[in-house]
C-alpha positions in Angstrom: 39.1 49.6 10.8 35.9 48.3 10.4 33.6 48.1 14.3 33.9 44.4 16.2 31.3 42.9 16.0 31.5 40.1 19.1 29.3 36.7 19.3 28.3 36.5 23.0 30.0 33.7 25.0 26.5 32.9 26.2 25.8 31.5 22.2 28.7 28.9 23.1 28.2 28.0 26.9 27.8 23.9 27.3 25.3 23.2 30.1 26.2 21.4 32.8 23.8 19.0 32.9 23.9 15.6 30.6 20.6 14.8 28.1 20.1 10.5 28.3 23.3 10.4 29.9 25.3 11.3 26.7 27.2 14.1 28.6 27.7 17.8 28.5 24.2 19.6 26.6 24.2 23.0 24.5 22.0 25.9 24.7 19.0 24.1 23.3 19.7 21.2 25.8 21.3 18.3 23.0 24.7 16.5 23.8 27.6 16.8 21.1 26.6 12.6 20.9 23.4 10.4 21.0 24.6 6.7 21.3 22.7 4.4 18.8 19.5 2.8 20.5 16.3 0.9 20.0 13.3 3.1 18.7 9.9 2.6 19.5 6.4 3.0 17.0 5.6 6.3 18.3 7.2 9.6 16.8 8.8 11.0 19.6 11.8 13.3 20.0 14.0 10.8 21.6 13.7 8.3 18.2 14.3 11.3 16.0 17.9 12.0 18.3 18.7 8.5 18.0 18.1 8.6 14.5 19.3 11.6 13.3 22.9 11.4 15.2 23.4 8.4 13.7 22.7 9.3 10.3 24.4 12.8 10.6 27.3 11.5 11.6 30.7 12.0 10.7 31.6 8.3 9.7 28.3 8.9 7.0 30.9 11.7 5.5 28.4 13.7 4.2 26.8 11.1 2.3 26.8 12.8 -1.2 25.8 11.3 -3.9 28.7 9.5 -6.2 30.5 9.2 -3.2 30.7 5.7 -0.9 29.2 8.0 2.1 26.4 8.1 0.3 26.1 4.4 0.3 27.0 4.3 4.0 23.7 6.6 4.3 21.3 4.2 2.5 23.1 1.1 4.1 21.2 2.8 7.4 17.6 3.6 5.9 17.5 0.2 4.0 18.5 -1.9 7.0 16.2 0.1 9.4 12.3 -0.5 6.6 13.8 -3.7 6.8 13.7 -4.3 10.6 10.5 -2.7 10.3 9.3 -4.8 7.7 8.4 -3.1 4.4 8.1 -4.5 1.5 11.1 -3.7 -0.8 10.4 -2.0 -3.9 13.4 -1.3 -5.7 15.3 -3.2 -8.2 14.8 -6.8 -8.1 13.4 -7.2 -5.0 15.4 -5.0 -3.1 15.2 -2.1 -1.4 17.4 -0.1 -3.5 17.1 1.8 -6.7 20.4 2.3 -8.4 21.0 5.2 -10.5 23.4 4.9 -13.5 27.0 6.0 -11.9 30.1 4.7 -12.4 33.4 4.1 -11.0 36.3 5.6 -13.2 40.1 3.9 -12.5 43.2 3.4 -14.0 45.2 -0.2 -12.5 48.7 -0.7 -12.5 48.8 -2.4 -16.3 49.1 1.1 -17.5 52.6 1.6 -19.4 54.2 5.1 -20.2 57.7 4.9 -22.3 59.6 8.2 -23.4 61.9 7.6 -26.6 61.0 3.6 -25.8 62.1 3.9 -22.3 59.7 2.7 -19.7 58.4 4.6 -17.0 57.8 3.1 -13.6 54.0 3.3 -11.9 53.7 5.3 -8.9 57.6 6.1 -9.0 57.6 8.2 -11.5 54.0 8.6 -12.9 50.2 8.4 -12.4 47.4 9.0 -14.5 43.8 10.5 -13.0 40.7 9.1 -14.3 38.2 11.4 -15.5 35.0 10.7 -16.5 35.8 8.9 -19.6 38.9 7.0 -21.4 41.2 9.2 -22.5 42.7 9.5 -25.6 45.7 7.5 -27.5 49.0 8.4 -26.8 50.9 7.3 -29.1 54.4 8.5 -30.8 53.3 11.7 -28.8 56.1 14.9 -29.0 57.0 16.1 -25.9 55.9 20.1 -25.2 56.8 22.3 -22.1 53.8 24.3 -21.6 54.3 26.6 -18.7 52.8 26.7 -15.2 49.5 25.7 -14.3 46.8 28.0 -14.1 49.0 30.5 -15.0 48.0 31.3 -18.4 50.2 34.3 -19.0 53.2 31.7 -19.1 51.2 29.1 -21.2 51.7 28.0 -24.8 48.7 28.5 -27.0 46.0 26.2 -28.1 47.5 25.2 -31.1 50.9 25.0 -29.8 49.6 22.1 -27.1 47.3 20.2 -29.9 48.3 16.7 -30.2 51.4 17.1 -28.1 51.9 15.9 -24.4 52.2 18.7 -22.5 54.2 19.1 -19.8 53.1 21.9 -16.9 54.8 23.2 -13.9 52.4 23.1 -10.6 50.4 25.8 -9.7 51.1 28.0 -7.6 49.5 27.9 -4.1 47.2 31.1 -3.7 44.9 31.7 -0.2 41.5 30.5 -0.2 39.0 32.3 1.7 38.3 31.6 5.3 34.9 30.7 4.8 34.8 29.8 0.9 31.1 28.3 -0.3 30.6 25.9 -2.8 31.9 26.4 -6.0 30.2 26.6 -9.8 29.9 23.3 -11.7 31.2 22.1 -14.9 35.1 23.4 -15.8 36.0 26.5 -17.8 37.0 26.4 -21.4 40.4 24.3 -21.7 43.1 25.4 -23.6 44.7 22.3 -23.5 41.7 20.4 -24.6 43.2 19.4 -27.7 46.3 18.0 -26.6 46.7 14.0 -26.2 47.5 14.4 -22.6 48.2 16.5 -20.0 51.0 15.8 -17.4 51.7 18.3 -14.0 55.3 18.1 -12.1 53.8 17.5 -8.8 53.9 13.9 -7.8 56.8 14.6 -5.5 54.4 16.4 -2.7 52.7 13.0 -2.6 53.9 10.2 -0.4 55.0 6.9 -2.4 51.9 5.0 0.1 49.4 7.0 -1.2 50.6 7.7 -4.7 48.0 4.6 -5.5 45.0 6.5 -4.0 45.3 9.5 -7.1 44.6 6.3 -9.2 41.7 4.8 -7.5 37.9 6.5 -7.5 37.0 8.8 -4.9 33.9 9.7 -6.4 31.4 8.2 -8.8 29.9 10.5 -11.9 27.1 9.6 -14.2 26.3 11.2 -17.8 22.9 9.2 -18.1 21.0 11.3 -15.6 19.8 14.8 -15.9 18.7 17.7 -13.5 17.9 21.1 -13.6 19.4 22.1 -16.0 22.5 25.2 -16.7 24.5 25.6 -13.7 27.0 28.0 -13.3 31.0 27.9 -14.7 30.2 26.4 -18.0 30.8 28.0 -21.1 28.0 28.5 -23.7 27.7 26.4 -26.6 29.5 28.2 -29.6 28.0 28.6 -32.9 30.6 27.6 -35.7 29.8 23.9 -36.0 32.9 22.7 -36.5 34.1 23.8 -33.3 31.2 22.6 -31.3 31.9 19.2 -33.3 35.0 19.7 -31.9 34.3 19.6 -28.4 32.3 17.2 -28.2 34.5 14.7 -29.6 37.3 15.8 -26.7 34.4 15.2 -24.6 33.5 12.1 -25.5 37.8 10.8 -25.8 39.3 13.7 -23.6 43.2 14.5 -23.5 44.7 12.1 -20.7 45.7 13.6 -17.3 49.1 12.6 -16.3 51.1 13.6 -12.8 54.9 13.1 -12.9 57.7 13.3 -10.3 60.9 15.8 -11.1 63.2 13.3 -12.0 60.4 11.9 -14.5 60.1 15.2 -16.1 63.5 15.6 -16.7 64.0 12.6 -18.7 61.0 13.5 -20.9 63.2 16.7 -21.7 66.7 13.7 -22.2 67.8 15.4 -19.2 67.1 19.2 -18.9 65.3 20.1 -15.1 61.8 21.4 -16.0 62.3 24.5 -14.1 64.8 25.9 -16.6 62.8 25.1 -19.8 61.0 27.7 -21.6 57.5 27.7 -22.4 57.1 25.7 -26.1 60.8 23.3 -25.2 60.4 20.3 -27.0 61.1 17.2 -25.6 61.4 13.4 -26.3 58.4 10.9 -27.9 55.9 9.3 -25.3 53.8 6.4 -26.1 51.1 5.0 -23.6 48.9 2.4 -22.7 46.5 3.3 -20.1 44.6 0.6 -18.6 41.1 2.2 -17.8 37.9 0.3 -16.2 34.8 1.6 -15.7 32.8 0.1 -12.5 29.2 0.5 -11.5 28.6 1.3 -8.3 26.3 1.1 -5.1 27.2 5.0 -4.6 23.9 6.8 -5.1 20.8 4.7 -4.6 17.3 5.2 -3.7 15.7 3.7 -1.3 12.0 2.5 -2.4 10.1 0.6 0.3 6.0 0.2 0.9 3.2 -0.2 3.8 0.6 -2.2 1.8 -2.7 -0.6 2.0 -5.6 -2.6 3.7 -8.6 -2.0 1.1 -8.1 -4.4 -1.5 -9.6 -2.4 -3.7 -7.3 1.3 -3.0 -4.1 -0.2 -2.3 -3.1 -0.4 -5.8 -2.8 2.9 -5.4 -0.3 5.2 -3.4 0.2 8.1 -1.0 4.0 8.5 -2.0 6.1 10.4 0.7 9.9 11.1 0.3 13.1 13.2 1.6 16.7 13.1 0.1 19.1 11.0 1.5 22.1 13.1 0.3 24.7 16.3 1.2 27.4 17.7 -0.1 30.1 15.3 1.3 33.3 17.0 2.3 35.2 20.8 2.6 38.5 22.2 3.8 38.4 21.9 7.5 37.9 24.6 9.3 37.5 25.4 12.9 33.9 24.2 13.5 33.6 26.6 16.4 34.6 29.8 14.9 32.7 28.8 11.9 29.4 28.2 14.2 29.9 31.7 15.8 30.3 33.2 12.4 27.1 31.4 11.1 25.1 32.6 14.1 26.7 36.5 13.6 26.1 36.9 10.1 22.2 35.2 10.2 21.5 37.8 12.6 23.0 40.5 10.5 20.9 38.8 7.5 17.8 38.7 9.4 18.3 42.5 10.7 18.7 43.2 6.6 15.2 41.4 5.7 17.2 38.6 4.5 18.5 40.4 1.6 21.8 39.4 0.6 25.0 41.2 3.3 27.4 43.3 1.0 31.2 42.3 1.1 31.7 45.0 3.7 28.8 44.1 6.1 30.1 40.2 6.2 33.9 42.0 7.2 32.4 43.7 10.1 32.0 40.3 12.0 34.2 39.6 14.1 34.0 36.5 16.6 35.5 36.6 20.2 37.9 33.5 19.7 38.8 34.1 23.3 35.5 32.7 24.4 36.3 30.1 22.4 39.4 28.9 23.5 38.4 29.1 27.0 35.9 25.9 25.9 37.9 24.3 23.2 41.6 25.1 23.8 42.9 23.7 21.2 40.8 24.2 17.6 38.5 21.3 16.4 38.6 21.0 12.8 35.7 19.6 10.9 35.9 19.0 6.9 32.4 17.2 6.8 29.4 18.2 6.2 26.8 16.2 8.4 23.7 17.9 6.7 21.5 17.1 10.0 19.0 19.3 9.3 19.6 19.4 5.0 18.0 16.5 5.0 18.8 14.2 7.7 15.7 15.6 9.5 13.6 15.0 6.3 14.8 11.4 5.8 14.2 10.5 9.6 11.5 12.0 9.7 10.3 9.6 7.0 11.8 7.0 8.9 10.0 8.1 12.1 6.6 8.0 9.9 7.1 4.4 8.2 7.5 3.0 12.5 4.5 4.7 12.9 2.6 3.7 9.6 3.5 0.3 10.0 3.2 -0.4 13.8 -1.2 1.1 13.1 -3.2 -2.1 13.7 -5.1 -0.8 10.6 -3.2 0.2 8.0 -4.5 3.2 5.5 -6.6 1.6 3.0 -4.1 3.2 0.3 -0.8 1.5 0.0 2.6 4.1 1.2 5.0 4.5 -0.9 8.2 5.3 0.7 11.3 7.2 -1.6 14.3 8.4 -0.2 15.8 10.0 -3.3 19.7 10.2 -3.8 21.1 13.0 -5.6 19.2 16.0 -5.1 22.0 18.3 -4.0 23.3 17.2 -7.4 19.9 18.3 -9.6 17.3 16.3 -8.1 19.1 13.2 -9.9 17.4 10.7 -7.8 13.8 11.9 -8.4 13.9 12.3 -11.9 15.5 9.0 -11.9 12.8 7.3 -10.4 9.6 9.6 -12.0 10.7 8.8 -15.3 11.9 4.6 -14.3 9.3 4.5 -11.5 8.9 0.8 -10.0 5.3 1.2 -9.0 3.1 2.8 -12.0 3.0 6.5 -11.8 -0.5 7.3 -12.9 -1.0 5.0 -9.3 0.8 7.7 -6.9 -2.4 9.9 -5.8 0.0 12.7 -4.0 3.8 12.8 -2.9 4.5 14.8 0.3 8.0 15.8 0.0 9.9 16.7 3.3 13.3 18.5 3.0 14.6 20.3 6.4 12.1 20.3 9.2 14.7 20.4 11.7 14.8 24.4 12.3 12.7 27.1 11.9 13.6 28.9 14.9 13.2 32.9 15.5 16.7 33.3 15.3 17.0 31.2 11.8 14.7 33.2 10.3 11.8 35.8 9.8 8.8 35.0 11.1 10.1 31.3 12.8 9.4 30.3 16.3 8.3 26.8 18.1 5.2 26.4 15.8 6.5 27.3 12.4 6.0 25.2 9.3 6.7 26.4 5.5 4.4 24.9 3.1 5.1 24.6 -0.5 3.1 23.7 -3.8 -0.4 22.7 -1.6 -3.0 25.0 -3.1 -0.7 26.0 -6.4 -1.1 22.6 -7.9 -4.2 21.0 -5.9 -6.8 22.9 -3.9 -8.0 19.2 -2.7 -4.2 18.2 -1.2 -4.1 22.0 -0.1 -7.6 21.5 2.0 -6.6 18.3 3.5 -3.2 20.0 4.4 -4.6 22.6 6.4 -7.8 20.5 7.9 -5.4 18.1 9.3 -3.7 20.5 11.0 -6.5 21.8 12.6 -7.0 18.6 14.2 -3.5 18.9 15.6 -3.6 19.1 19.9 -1.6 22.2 19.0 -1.8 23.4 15.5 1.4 24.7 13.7 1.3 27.8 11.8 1.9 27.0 8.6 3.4 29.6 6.1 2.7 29.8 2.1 4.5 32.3 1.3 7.0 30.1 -0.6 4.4 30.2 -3.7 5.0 33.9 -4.3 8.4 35.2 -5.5 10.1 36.6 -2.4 12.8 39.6 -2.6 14.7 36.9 0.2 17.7 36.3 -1.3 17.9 32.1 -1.6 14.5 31.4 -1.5 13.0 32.3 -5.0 12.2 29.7 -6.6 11.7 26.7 -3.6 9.1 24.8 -5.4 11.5 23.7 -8.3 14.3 23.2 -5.9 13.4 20.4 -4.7 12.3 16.5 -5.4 8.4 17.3 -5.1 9.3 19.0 -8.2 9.5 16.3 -10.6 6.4 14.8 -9.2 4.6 17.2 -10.2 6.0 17.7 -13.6 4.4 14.1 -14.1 0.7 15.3 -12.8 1.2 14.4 -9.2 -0.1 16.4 -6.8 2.4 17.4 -4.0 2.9 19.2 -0.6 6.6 20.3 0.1 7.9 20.9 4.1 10.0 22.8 5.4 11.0 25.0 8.3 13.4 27.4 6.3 17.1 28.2 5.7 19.1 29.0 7.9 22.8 30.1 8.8 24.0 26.5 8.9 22.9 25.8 6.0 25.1 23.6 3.6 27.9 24.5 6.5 30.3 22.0 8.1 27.8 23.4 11.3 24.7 21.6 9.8 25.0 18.5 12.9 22.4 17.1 14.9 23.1 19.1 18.1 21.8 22.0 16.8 18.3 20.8 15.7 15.2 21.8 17.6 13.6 18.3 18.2 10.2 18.9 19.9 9.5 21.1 17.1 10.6 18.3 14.9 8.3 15.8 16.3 5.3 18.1 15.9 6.0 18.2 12.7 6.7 14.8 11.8 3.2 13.4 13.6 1.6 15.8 11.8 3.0 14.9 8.4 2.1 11.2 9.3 -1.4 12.1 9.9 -1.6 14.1 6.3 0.1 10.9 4.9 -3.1 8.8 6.7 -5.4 11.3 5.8 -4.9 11.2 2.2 -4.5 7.2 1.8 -8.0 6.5 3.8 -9.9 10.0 1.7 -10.8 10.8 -1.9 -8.3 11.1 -4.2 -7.0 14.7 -4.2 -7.7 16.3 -8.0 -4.9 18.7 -9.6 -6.3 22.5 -10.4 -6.1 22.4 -13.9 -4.6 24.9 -15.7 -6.0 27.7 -13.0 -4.3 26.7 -9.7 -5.6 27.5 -6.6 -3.8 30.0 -4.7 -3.4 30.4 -0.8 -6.6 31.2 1.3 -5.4 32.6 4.4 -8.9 31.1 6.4 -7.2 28.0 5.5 -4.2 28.1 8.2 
């Protein structure tokens, strides 16, 4: 047996005294709840609480992009620059910016009939949408082909071709008690060729909410791009035909079909599914499947400006941003064990200069549930992904700095351009999106200061972090003019940060090669923009169901946020800041 490794109860001990009268505080003195309240022009740490619980909440699920949290989310930011104000500058006079996703839904006109025998909606059958219309079914033979995800009992490829096949469910199989996110795209199919698809498991699911495996949970898009190859999809082949192939069952994709027992059987005139072999035959199915596709409000940017006061300069703009979107929803898991864990293995992956913990280093950990249950007796499960700090602190922040901007009796004399960008945990959707559709001219945006995660940065999140810590990104490397201003600005500060630049340089850290394209400053630049990226570091909550507003550090936060405002002032009332070249500028240490 591997050594305990126990999380100190101390870690988990709730104060006994109440922050704002919102109860019980933690060891960094914030409640579990801020209740919503007014805000005020300056930045202060109470506005950025208010804020920031409200926008990290639960009820905001997560807010990810395609999904109707994330549409919640920029509900909030777009009522709040309107309170305040701004001008809209999104689509039509609004203040949003609607990216090309879709709904995807079958409705109850969809017919299925085996051997000219109707099939009843929801009592016996359901189709899922994808992201396209499927395929006809029609005069379709009936195939038994196995168990899902069980290939060893499947039919072949070109045993399932044109037929509709008919799998058993898979089996259930343990996840892992603290599973990450998963690769994108699906493996290769061997059922891809088949004119639909139908698994015996619509008996697990309660007649009410049969109608729910019809209806959209989430929104998808092909018409906007990000970074390109992510993991889990296979590479292009090189026969032609083939790849022809594929596409076309992308573009018209086998139909995917879930069918009660008792529906199963009477595609097989009567044999139970459970007894058939793998390649039975069955009856003929013929279907009409009613599918709509439905824009959608569920992933928006939100574009808003402060007009400038020079009427020459305020045609052009300072441009600062932050991503309004998570990752949505997980498995729950016990939000308390999984904070203890988070805090263990961050530790462990700070003792091993951040490179990444070997299987048997992560099994070592072991948290004192004990201590736990002696606070929380029974277990709290959380599923959602609040992303507080990934980037609720950014787009408050930004929210914090447009009350500021806009309460200054003299405004900067370059117009603010204000983008909270949808869709960057996706690929940095939302930015690209709106560099390449942009609803102010782009040769008009002088700089964009970017601002993902400026809610940490503490000595325990990371090397080198403490109460004045401040990652910089992209300054120097793509304009020594934005890099000076940067750094003279935060000279001025009453209490200057200590801003790190390491982020420029490839870093043995595991996670953190490669910051400057991961995030929306990124396609800024790729347009000639000059751009400063902030942040205060991963960290062990990072995309984790842990990521809420309790644990945030907000004095830091405020620092950081006036002192972002006063770059954004800086550059809209100075000389417009020149990009390197083709020899950036690198780091000058006299500069911090």
């Amino acid at each position: 047996m591997h050594s305990a490794r126990y999380v100190p109860l101390s870690l988990l001990l709730v104060a006994p005294l109440a922050a704002h009268g919102q109860g019980p505080t933690n060891r960094f003195g914030n409640p579990a709840h801020v209740a919503p309240a007014p805000t005020t022009p300056a930045i202060t740490v109470r506005d950025l609480q208010v804020r920031l619980y409200q926008f990290a909440d639960d009820s905001m699920q997560g807010r990810q992009v395609g999904r109707v949290g994330n549409k919640k989310g920029t509900d909030y930011i777009a009522a709040e620059v309107k309170r305040l104000g701004l001008v809209p500058a999104g689509d039509n006079g609004t203040y949003f910016q609607v990216l090309p996703y879709h709904l995807h839904t079958f409705t109850d006109h969809s017919r299925l009939t085996v051997d000219g025998n109707p099939m009843t909606w929801l009592a016996d059958w359901v189709a899922i949408p994808g992201a396209r219309a499927p395929r006809a079914v029609s005069a379709v033979p009936v195939v038994f082909g196995g168990t899902a995800g069980d290939t060893t009992t499947q039919i072949s490829a070109a045993q399932a071709a044109g037929k509709f096949v008919v799998l058993l469910a898979a089996k259930p199989t343990p996840q892992p008690a603290f599973a990450g996110r998963g690769g994108f795209g699906a493996a290769p199919n061997r059922f891809a060729d088949a004119a639909a698809v139908a698994t015996v498991d619509l008996d697990a699911v309660p007649a009410a909410q049969r109608a729910a495996l019809a209806t959209p949970q989430v929104a998808s898009s092909n018409a906007v791009g990000g970074r390109g190859g992510r993991g889990g999809v296979a590479a292009a082949p090189t026969d032609s035909v083939t790849l022809l192939k594929q596409q076309i069952a992308q573009l018209s994709p086998a139909a995917t079909v879930r069918l009660t027992r008792a529906a199963a059987a009477r595609l097989f005139r009567g044999r139970e599914v459970s007894s058939l072999s793998a390649g039975d035959a069955g009856g003929t199915v013929t279907a009409s499947l009613d599918f709509l596709e439905l824009p959608t409000d569920w992933a928006r940017n939100v574009v808003a400006i402060i007009p400038g006061s020079d009427p020459a300069l305020r045609h052009e703009y300072v441009a600062i941003g932050a991503h309004n979107d998570h990752i949505g929803i997980s498995t729950p898991v016990d939000k308390d064990s999984l904070k203890a864990f988070n805090d263990a293995r961050n530790r462990m992956l700070i003792a091993n200069d951040m490179i990444a913990l070997k299987q048997e280093q992560l099994a070592s950990i072991r948290v004192n549930m004990d201590s736990i249950r002696r606070l929380y007796p029974k277990a709290r499960l959380d599923s959602i992904n609040n992303g507080a700090d990934d980037d609720g602190s950014g787009s408050m922040g930004v929210l914090e700095i447009a009350e500021a901007i806009q309460a200054m009796p003299v405004k900067p004399k370059r117009s603010v351009l204000f983008v909270w960008h949808t869709g960057e945990e996706g690929g940095l959707v939302g930015s690209r999106f709106f560099t390449t559709n942009p609803t102010v001219p782009m040769d008009s945006v002088v700089a964009q200061i970017n601002i993902d995660m400026i809610g940490r940065g503490r000595a325990e999140d990371l090397p080198g972090g403490g109460p004045d810590y401040l990652g910089v990104v992209g300054s120097f490397f793509d304009s020594k003019d934005l890099g000076e201003t940067v750094a003279r600005v935060n000279k001025k500060q009453g209490r200057p940060l200590q801003l790190d630049y390491k982020y420029d340089t490839t870093l043995t850290w595991s996670g953190y090669n490669n910051i400057y394209g991961r995030s929306d400053h990124y396609n800024y630049a790729l347009q000639g923009v000059p751009i400063a990226f902030f942040f205060t570091g991963l960290h062990g909550d990072y995309h984790q169901r842990t990521d809420e507003p309790e644990w945030i550090d907000y004095p830091h936060y405020q620092r950081i946020a006036s002192y972002i405002k006063d770059i954004v002032v800086d550059v809209g009332n100075g000389p417009r800041p020149r990009m390197n070249g083709s020899k950036p500028a690198k780091p000058v240490a006299a500069m911090q």
